[in-house]
C-alpha positions as CSV (number, residue, x, y, z in Angstrom):
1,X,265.2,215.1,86.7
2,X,265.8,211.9,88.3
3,X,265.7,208.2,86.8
4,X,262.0,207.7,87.3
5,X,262.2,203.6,86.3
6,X,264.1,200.9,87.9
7,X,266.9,199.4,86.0
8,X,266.4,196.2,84.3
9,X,268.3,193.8,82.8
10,X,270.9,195.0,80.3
11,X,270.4,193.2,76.6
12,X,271.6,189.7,76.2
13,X,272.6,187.5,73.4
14,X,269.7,185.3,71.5
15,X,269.0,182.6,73.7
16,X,266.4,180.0,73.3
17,X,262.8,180.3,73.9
18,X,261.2,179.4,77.0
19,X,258.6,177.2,77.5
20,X,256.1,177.4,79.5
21,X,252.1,177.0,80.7
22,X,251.2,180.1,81.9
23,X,252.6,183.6,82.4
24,X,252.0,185.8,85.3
25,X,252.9,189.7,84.5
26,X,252.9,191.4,87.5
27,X,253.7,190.2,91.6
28,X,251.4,192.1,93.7
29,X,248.2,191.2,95.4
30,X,246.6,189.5,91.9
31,X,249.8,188.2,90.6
32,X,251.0,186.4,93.6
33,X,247.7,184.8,93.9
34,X,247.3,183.8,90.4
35,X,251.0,182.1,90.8
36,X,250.2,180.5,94.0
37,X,246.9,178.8,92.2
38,X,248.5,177.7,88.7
39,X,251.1,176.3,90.8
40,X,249.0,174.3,92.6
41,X,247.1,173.0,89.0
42,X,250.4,171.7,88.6
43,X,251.2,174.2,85.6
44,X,254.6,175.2,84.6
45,X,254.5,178.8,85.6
46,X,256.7,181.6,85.3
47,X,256.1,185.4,87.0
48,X,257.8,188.7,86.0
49,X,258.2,192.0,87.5
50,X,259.7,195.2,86.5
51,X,260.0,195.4,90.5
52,X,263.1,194.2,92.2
53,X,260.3,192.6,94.8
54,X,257.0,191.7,95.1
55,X,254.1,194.4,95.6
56,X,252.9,195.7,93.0
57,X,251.1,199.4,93.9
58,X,252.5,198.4,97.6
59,X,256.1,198.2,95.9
60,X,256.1,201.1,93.3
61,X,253.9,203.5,95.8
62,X,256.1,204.0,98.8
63,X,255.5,208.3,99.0
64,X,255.4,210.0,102.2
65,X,251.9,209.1,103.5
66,X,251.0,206.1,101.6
67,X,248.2,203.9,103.4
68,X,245.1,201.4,102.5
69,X,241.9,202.8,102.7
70,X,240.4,199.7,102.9
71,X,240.1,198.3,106.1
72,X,242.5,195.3,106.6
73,X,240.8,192.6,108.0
74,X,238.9,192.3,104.9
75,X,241.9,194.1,102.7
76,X,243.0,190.3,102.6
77,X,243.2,186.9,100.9
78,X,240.4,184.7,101.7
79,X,242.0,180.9,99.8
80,X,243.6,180.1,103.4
81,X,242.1,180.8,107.5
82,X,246.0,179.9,107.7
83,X,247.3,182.9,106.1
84,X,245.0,185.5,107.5
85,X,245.4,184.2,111.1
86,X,249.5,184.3,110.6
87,X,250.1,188.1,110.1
88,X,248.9,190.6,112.8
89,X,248.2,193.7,111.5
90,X,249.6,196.8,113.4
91,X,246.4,199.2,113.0
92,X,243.0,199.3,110.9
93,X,244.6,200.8,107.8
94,X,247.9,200.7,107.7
95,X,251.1,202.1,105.7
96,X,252.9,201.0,102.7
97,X,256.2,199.9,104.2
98,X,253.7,197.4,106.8
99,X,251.7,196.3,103.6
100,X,255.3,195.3,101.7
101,X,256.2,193.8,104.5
102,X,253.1,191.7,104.9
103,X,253.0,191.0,101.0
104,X,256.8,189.6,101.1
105,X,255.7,187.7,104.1
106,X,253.1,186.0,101.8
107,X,255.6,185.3,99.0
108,X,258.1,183.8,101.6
109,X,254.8,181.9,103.5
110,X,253.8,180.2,100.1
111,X,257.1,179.8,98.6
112,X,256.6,181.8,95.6
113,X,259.7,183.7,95.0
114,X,261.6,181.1,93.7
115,X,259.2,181.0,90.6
116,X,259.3,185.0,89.7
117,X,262.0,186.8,87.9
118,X,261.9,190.6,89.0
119,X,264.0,193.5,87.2
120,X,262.3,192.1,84.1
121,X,260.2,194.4,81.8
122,X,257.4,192.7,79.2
123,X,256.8,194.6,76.3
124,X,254.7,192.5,73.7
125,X,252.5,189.6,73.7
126,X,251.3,188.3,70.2
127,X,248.7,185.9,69.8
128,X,249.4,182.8,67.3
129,X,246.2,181.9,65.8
130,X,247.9,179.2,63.9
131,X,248.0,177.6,67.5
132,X,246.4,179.1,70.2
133,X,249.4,179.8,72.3
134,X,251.6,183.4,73.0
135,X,255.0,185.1,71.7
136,X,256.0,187.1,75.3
137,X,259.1,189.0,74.8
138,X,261.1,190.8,77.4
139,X,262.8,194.2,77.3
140,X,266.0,192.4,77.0
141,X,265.1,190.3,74.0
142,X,264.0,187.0,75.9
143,X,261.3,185.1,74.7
144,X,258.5,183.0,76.3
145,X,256.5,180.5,74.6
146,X,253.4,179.8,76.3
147,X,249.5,179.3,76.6
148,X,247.9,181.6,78.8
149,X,249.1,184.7,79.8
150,X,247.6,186.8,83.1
151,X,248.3,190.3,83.4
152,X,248.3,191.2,86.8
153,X,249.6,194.7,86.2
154,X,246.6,196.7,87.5
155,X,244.4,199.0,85.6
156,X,246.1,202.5,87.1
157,X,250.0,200.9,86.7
158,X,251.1,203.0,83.8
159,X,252.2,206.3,85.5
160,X,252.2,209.6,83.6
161,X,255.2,211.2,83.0
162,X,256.4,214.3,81.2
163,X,252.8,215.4,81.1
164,X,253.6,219.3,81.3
165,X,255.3,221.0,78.3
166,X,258.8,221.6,79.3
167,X,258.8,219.0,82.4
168,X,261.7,217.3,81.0
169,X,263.6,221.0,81.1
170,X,263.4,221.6,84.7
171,X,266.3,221.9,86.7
172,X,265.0,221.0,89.9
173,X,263.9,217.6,91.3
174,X,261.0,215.9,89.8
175,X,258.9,212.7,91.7
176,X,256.1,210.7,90.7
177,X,254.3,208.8,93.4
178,X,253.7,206.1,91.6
179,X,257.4,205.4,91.0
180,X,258.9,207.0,94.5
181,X,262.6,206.2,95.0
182,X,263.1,203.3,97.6
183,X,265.6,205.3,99.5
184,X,263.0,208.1,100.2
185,X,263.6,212.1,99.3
186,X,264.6,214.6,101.4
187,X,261.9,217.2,101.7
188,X,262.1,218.8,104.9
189,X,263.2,222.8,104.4
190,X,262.3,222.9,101.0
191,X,260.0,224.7,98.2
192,X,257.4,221.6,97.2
193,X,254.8,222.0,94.4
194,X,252.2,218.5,94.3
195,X,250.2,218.4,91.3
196,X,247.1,216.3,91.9
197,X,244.3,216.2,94.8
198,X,243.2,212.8,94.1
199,X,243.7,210.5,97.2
200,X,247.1,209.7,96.3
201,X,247.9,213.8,96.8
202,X,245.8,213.8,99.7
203,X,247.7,211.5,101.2
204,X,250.8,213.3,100.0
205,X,250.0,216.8,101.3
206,X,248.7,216.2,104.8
207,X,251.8,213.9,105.5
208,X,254.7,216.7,103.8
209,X,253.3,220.4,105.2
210,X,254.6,220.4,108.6
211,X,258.1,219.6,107.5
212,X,258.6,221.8,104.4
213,X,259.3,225.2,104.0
214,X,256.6,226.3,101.6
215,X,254.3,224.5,99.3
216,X,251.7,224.9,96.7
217,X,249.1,222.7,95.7
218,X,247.6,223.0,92.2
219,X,244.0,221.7,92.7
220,X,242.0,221.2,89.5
221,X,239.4,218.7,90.7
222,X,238.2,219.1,94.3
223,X,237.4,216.5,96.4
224,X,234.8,215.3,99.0
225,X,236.6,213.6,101.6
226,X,236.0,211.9,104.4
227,X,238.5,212.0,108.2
228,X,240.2,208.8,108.5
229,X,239.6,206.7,112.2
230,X,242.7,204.6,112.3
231,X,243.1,202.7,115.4
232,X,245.6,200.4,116.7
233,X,245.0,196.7,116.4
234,X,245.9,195.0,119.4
235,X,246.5,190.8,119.1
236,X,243.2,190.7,120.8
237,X,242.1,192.6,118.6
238,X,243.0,190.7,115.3
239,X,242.0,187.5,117.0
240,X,238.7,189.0,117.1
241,X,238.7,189.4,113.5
242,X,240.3,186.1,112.7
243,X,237.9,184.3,114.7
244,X,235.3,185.7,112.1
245,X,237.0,184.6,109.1
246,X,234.2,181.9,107.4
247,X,231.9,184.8,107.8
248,X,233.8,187.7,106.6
249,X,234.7,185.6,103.5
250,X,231.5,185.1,102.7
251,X,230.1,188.7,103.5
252,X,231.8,190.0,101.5
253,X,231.5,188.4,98.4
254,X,227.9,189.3,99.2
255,X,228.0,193.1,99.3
256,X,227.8,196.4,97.0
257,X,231.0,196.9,97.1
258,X,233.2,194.0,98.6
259,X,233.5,195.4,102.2
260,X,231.6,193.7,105.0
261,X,229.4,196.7,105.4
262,X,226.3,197.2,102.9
263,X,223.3,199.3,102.1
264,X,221.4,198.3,104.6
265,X,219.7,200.5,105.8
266,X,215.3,201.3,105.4
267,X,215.6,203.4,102.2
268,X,215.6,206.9,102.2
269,X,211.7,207.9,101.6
270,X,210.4,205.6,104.8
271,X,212.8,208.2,107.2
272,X,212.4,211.4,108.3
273,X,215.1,214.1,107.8
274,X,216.3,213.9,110.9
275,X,216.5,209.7,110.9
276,X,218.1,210.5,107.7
277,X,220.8,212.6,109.4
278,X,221.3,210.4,112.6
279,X,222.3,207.4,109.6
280,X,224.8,209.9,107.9
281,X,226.1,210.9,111.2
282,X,226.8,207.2,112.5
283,X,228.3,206.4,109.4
284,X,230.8,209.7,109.1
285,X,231.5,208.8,112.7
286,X,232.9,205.6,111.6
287,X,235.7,207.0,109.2
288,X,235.6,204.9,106.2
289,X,234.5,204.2,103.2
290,X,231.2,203.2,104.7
291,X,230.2,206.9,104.4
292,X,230.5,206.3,100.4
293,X,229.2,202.5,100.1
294,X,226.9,201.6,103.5
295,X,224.4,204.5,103.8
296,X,221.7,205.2,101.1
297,X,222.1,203.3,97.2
298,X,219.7,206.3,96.1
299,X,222.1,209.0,96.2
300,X,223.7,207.5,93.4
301,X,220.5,207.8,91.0
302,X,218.0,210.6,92.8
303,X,219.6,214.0,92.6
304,X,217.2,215.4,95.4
305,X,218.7,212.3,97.6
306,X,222.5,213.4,96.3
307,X,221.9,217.1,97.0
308,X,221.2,216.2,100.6
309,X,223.8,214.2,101.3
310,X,226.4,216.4,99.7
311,X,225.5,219.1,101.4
312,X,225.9,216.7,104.6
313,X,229.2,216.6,103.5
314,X,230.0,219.8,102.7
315,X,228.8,221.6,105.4
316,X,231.4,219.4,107.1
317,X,234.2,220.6,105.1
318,X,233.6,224.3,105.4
319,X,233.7,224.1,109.3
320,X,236.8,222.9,108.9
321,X,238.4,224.9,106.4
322,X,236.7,228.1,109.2
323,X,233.9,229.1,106.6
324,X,236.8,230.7,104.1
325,X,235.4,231.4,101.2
326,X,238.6,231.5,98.9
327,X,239.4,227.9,100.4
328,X,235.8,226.8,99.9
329,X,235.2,227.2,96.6
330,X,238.7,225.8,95.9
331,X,238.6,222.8,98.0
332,X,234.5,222.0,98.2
333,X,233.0,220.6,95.2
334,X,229.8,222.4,94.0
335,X,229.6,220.5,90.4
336,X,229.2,217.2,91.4
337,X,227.6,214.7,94.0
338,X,228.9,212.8,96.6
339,X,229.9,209.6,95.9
340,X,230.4,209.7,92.3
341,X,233.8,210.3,92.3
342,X,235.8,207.6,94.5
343,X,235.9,209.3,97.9
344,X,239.1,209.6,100.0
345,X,240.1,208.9,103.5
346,X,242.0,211.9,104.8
347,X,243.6,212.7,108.1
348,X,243.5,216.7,108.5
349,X,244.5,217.3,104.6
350,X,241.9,220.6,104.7
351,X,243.4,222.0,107.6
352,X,247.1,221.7,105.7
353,X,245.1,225.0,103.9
354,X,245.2,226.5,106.8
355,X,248.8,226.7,107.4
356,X,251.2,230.0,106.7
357,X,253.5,227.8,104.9
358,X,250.5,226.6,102.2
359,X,248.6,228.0,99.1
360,X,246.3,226.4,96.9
361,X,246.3,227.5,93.7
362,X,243.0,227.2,91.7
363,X,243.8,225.1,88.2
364,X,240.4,225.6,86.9
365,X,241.1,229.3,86.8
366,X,244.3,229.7,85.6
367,X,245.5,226.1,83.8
368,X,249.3,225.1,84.4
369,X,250.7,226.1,80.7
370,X,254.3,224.8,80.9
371,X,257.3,224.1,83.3
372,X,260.1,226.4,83.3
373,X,263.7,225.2,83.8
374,X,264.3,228.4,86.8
375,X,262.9,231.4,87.6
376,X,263.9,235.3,88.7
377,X,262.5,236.3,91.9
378,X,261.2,239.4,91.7
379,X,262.1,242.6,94.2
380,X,258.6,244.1,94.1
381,X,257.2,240.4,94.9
382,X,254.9,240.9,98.4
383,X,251.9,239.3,101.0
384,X,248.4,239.1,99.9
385,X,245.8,238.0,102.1
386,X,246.4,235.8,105.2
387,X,247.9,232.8,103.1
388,X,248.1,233.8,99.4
389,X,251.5,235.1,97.4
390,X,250.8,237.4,94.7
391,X,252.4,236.6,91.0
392,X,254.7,238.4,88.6
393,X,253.2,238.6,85.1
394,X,255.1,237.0,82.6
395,X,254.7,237.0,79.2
396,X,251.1,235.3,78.1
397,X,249.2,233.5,80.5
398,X,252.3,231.0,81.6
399,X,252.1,230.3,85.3
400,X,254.8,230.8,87.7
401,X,256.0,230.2,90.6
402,X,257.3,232.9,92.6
403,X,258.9,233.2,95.8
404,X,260.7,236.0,97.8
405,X,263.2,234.7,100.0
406,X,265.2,237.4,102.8
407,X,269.0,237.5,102.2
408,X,268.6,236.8,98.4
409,X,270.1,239.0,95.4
410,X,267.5,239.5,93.3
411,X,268.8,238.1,90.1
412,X,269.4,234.8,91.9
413,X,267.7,232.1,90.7
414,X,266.1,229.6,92.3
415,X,264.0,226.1,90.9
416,X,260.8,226.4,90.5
417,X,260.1,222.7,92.5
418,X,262.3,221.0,95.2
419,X,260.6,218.5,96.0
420,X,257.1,216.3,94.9
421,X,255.6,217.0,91.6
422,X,252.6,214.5,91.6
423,X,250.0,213.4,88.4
424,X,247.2,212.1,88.5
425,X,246.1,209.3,90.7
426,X,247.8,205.8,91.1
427,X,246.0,205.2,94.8
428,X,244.0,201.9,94.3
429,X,241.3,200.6,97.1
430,X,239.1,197.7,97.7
431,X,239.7,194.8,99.3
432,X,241.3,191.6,97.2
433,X,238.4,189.2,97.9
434,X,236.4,186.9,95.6
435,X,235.7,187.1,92.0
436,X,240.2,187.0,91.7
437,X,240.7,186.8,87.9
438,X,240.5,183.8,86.0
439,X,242.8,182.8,82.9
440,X,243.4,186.0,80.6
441,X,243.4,184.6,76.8
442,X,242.5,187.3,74.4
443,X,243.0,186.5,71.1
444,X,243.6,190.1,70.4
445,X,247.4,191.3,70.5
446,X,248.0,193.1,73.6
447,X,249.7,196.7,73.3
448,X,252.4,198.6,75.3
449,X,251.8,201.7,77.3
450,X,254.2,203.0,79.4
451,X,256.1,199.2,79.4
452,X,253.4,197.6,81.2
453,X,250.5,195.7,79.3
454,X,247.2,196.7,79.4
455,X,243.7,195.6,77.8
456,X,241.1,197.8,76.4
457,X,238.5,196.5,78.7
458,X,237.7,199.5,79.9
459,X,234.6,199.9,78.0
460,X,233.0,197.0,79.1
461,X,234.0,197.6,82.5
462,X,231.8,200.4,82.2
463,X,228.7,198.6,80.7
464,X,228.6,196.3,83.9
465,X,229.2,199.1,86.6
466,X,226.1,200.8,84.3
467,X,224.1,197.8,84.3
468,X,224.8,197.0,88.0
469,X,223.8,200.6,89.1
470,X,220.6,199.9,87.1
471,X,219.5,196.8,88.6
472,X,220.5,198.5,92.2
473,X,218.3,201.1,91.2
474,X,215.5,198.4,90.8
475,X,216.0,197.1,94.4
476,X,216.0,200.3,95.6
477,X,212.7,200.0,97.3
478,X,213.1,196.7,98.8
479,X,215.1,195.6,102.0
480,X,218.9,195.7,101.8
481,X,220.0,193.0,104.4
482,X,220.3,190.3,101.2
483,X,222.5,192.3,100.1
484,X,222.9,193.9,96.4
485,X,224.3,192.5,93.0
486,X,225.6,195.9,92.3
487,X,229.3,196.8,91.9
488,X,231.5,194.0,93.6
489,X,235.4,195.1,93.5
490,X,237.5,193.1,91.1
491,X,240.9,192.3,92.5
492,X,243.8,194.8,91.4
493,X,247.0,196.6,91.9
494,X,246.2,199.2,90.5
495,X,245.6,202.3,96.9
C-alpha cells in the first residue's frame, strides 16, 4: 500500500515560540481568503498547510474525473470585480487541475504565498483561559503563540483510511481520492475495485471504465443523479458573466442555496400535472444542480410532492440503464426521496453498467467483510448473465473477488485490487460566496482527527439547516421571487 500522506517536515530542535495575531489552518478557497482579509486588518498572520501548495480539496482531490459541480461563474470570490474579471474560465464546470491552477493564480494575484508555510501538519490547539490567547503546535514540535485561530480545513478533510479489516494486508495497490498521488496512477489494463457511489465515485467510475480492463463497483447507497451540461466558455462568453458581477454577488447571497437560481417558481398545488412536469423538464434540461435547489421547496417536506418528483427522476434513470431490473434496483433508489441526499452531476456514470468490462456488486446484500492480501482463481470459475461473474464460496460469508483470466495456471495468484479503492465521499459543492467565516475562537480545546482539526459543530449545524427548512416550509405558499432564508452554503473545502 502506498504512502497515502505527503511528507512533512522531519522533527527539529526546540526553537522558540512564535508569535503571532492570528492563525490560518488550511490554504484553499476559505483559508486563502481569511489570509488575504487579516492581512489587510493589518494583523500579523501566519497560514499552514499539510499541502506542498495551495488548494485545499482542489489540491488533495486530483483523481481521474475530478470536476466542480457548481457552476463557475458563481463558484467564485465576490471581495474583488478585479479578480473575477482576471481569470477566464475554460468551460461551465471545470476540472481539478484548471481549478489549482486558477486557485494558485489567486495566491500569486494577492501575494499570499509568501505568508503560508506548506508541508506543515497542526496537531493541537489549547486554549489558555488564564489569557485568552492559543498554544498551536506543529507535527514537528513548533510552537505558535497566538490569539485567534481559523480553521479552514473543511468539514469532509479527514479522509478514511484502513476502514476494511485487513486493508492494511493487501498486496496490491490501494488509493484514496481524497489523497490521490500528484503524479497520477496508471490504470489503464488493469483489475479496478472503487468502493463508494457518492459523487466523488461517480465521478471516478464514469471517467476510469473505458480504459481498464475489468472493474467492480461495490454500491451500498444508490444515488439519484442528474446528466451533467458542461459547455465551453468562450471570452465572450465570460465577459458576459463578468459584466453581471454586482448582480450575481448580490443574488446570491439572496438564494436557498447560494446559486443564482431559486425556488421560484408558482408552488406546486396552483399547477396542473402536466405544468408540473414541463417545470421538472426545463430544469433537468438545464443539467445542474438546479434540478435539486430551483424547482419546488415542497418536495423537501410533502411526501406526495417528493413521490412525484422521484419518480420524475427515476423513470429517467431506468431508460437509461434499458429497463434492467438487476441494475435498477442496484443503482435507483426506492428508500428515499429526491433531493435529500446531496445530488450528483454525472456524465454517462449509469451507462458505465452497461459495459462488458463492469459489475456492480450490491453491498446491501452481501456487506464487504474483510480484505484479503491475494487470492486463487478458481478453474470451475464461469459467465453468468450478460454482465455478472459468478463467486467462489469461501469460508463464511467473506466476499471475494474472483477473476478467470485465459493463459493463467490455476494456482497463480493474482491481487484482489489494481487500481482505485475509494471511501466515502470527500467531493464538496457550493459556491464560496457570502457569509465567509468570521474569527474562530472557541474556548473549547480543539481535537485531532486524522491530523487535521476539526470542531464538533456539527450538531448545531444541524439545528439551523432544521430550522431553515421549517421556516421554508412556512413560505411555502407565498411567492418565491424574494427569495428564501432557508439553507445558504457556508464557505468550505471540504467538490
Amino acid at each position: 500500500m502506498g504512502t497515502l500522506l505527503e511528507q512533512t517536515h522531519a522533527p527539529r530542535a526546540e526553537s522558540p515560540t512564535i508569535q503571532l495575531d492570528a492563525i490560518v489552518i488550511g490554504t484553499g478557497i476559505a483559508g486563502l481568503y481569511q489570509l488575504y482579509r487579516l492581512r489587510e486588518m493589518g494583523l500579523q498572520v501566519r497560514a499552514y498547510d499539510t499541502a506542498s501548495g495551495v488548494g485545499g480539496t482542489w489540491y488533495w482531490n486530483r483523481y481521474p474525473g475530478a470536476r466542480f459541480d457548481s457552476q463557475v461563474e458563481v463558484y467564485q470570490y465576490w471581495f474583488s470585480e478585479e479578480l473575477y474579471k482576471a481569470w477566464k474560465p475554460s468551460e461551465r464546470f471545470p476540472a481539478q487541475p484548471e481549478t489549482e491552477r486558477w486557485l494558485n493564480f489567486v495566491a500569486d494575484r494577492l501575494d499570499l504565498k509568501k505568508d503560508i508555510q506548506f508541508n506543515t501538519r497542526i496537531v493541537s490547539a489549547h486554549y489558555r483561559e488564564n489569557d485568552g490567547r492559543w498554544t498551536v503546535t506543529t507535527e514537528v514540535g513548533e510552537k505558535i503563540d497566538t490569539q485567534f485561530v481559523l480553521a479552514c480545513c473543511g468539514m469532509l478533510s479527514a479522509p478514511l483510511v484502513d476502514r476494511f479489516p485487513g486493508q492494511s494486508t493487501f498486496r496490491g495497490e490501494i488509493h484514496h481520492t481524497g489523497l490521490w498521488p500528484k503524479n497520477g496512477v496508471e490504470l489503464k489494463g488493469k483489475r479496478v475495485a472503487v468502493i463508494g457511489t457518492g459523487a466523488t465515485g461517480i465521478q471516478v467510475i464514469q471517467t476510469i471504465a473505458p480504459d481498464v480492463a475489468a472493474m467492480k463497483i461495490f454500491v451500498r447507497t444508490p444515488q439519484y443523479v442528474v446528466p451533467m451540461k458542461n459547455p465551453e466558455y468562450s471570452q465572450a462568453d465570460w465577459d458576459r458573466w463578468a459584466s453581471q458581477f454586482h448582480d450575481l454577488k448580490k443574488r446570491v447571497r439572496s438564494t436557498f442555496a447560494g446559486f443564482h437560481y431559486d425556488f421560484e417558481n408558482r408552488p406546486w398545488a396552483e399547477l396542473t400535472a402536466e405544468q408540473r412536469t414541463e417545470v421538472l423538464e426545463k430544469f433537468w434540461d438545464d443539467g445542474s444542480l438546479s434540478m435539486w435547489l430551483a424547482t419546488f421547496p415542497e418536495m423537501f417536506f410533502d411526501e406526495s410532492v417528493s413521490a412525484v418528483v422521484s419518480d420524475f427522476v427515476r423513470n429517467k434513470m431506468r431508460k437509461r440503464l434499458r429497463h434492467d431490473p438487476k441494475l435498477c434496483r442496484l443503482l435507483i433508489p426506492e428508500d428515499y426521496g429526491f433531493g435529500t441526499h446531496r445530488v450528483p452531476l454525472e456524465n454517462k456514470y449509469l451507462e458505465v453498467y452497461l459495459r462488458d468490462n463492469v459489475e456492480g456488486i450490491d453491498c446491501r446484500a452481501t456487506p464487504i467483510e474483510r480484505i484479503v492480501p491475494e487470492v486463487r482463481r478458481h478453474p470451475d470459475l464461469g459467465r453468468q448473465g450478460a454482465r455478472g461473474r459468478r463467486y467462489h464460496p469461501c469460508g463464511r460469508l467473506r466476499r471475494r473477488i474472483w477473476r478467470a483470466e485465459p493463459n493463467r495456471h490455476p494456482r497463480s495468484r493474482r491481487p484482489l485490487v489494481e487500481g482505485s479503492m475509494e471511501e466515502g465521499d470527500s467531493h464538496r459543492n457550493g459556491p464560496p460566496g457570502a457569509r465567509l467565516p468570521k474569527f474562530v475562537h472557541d474556548r473549547r480545546t480543539a481535537r485531532t482527527f486524522g491530523g487535521t482539526l476539526q470542531h464538533d459543530n456539527l450538531s448545531a449545524a444541524a439545528g439551523r439547516l432544521d430550522h431553515r427548512l421549517h421556516r421554508l416550509r412556512a413560505n411555502a405558499g407565498q411567492a418565491h421571487g424574494r427569495g428564501h432564508p432557508g439553507v445558504r452554503r457556508q464557505l468550505g473545502e471540504a467538490p
